[in-house]
C-alpha positions as a LaTeX table, in Angstrom:
\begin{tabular}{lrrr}
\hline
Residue & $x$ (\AA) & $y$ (\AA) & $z$ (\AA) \\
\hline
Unk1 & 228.19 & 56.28 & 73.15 \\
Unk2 & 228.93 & 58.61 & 75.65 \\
Unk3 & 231.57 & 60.66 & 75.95 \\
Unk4 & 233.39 & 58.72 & 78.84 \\
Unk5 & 233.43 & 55.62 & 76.86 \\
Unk6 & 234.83 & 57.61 & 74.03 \\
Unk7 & 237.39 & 58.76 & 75.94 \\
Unk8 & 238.17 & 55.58 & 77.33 \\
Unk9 & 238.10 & 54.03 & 74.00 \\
Unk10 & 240.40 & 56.99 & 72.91 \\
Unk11 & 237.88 & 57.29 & 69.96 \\
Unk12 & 238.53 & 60.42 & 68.11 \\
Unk13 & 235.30 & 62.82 & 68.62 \\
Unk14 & 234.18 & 64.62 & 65.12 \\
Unk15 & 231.82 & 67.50 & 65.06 \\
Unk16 & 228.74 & 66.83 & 65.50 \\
Unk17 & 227.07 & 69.38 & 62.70 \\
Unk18 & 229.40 & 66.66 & 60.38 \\
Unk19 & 228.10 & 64.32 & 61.27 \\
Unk20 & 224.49 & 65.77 & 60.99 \\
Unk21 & 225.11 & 67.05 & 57.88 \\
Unk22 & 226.00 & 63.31 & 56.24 \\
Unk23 & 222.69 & 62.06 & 57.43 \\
Unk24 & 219.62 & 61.21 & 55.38 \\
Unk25 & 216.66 & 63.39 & 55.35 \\
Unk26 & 213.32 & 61.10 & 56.11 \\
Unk27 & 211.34 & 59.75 & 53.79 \\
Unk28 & 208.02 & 61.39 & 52.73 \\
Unk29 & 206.21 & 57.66 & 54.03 \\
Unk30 & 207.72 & 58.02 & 57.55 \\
Unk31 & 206.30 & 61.53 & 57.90 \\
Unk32 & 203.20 & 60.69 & 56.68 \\
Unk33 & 202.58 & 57.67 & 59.01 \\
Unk34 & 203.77 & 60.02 & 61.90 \\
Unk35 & 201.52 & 62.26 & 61.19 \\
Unk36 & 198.52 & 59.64 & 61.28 \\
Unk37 & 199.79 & 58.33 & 64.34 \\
Unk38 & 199.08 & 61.78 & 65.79 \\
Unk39 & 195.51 & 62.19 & 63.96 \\
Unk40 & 195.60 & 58.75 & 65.90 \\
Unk41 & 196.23 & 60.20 & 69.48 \\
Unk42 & 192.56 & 62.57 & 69.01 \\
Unk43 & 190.30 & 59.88 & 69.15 \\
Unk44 & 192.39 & 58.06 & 71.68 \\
Unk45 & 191.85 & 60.93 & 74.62 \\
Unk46 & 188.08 & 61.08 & 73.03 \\
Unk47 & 187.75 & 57.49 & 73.45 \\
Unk48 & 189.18 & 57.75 & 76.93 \\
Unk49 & 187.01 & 60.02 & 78.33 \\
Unk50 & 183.99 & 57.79 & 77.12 \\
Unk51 & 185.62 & 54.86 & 78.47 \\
Unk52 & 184.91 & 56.20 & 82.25 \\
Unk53 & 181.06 & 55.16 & 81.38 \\
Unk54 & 181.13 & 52.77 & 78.72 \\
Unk55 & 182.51 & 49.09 & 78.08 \\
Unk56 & 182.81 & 49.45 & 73.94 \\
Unk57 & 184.70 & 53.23 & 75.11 \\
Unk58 & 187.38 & 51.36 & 76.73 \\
Unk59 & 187.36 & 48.96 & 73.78 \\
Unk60 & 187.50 & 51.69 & 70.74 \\
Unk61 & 190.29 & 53.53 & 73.72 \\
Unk62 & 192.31 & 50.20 & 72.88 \\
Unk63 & 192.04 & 50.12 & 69.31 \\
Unk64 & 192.78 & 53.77 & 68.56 \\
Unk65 & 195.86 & 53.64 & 71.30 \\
Unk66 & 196.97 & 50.17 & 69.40 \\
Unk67 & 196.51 & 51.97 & 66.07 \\
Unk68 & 198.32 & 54.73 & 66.84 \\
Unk69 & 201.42 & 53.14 & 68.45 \\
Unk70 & 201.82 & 50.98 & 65.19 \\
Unk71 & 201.78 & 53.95 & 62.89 \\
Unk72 & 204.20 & 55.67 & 65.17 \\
Unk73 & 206.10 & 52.58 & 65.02 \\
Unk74 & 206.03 & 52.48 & 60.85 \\
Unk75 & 207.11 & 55.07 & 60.49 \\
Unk76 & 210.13 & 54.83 & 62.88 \\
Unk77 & 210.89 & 51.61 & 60.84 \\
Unk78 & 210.41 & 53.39 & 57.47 \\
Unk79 & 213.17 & 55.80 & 58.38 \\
Unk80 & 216.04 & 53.35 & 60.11 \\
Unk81 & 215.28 & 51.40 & 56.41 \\
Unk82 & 216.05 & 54.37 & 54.87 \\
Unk83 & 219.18 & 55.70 & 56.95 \\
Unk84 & 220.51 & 51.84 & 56.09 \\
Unk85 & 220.00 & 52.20 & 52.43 \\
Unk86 & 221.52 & 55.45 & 52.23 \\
Unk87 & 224.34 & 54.33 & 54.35 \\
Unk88 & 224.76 & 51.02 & 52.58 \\
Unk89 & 224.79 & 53.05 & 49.38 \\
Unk90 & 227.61 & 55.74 & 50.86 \\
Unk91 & 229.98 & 52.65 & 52.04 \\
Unk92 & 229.29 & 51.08 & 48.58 \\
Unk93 & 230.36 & 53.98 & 46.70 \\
Unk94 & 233.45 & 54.66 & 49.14 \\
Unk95 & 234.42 & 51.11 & 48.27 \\
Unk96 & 234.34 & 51.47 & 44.67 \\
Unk97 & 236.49 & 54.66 & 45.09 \\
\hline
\end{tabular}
């Protein structure tokens, strides 16, 4: 939210190194798809430059752009799963409290 809705609202602002500090690291699989969607984005500008003269360049452009954006995309889903087990787990315990 932004902060003229939260004043509106009236909502109470905390700190936001508080908040940061309650939050999940990510998970080891999230990084490591990232990190092949970027190995991903190398052949993709390669790919791109052959596709200026080629037919199968703008085909293997399309594949390595499609491959990349889905590995980008895991691992963005990898870590929300994450940030909702750890926060199901927090409002579990606080509940058993």
């Amino acid at each position: 939210m932004s902060t003229e809705t939260e004043d509106f609202l009236g909502i109470e602002k905390q700190g936001s190194s508080e908040k940061e500090a309650e939050s999940p690291a990510s998970s080891g699989w999230a990084i490591l798809f990232k990190i092949f969607g970027a190995l991903g984005i190398i052949p993709t500008f390669i790919f791109l430059v052959n596709a200026i003269d080629e037919e199968e360049g703008f085909a293997n452009f399309a594949i390595c752009l499609a491959v990349s954006l889905q590995m980008f995309f895991a691992g963005f889903v990898i870590d929300v799963l994450t940030d909702m087990r750890w926060y199901l787990k927090k409002m579990a315990n606080n509940h058993k409290d």
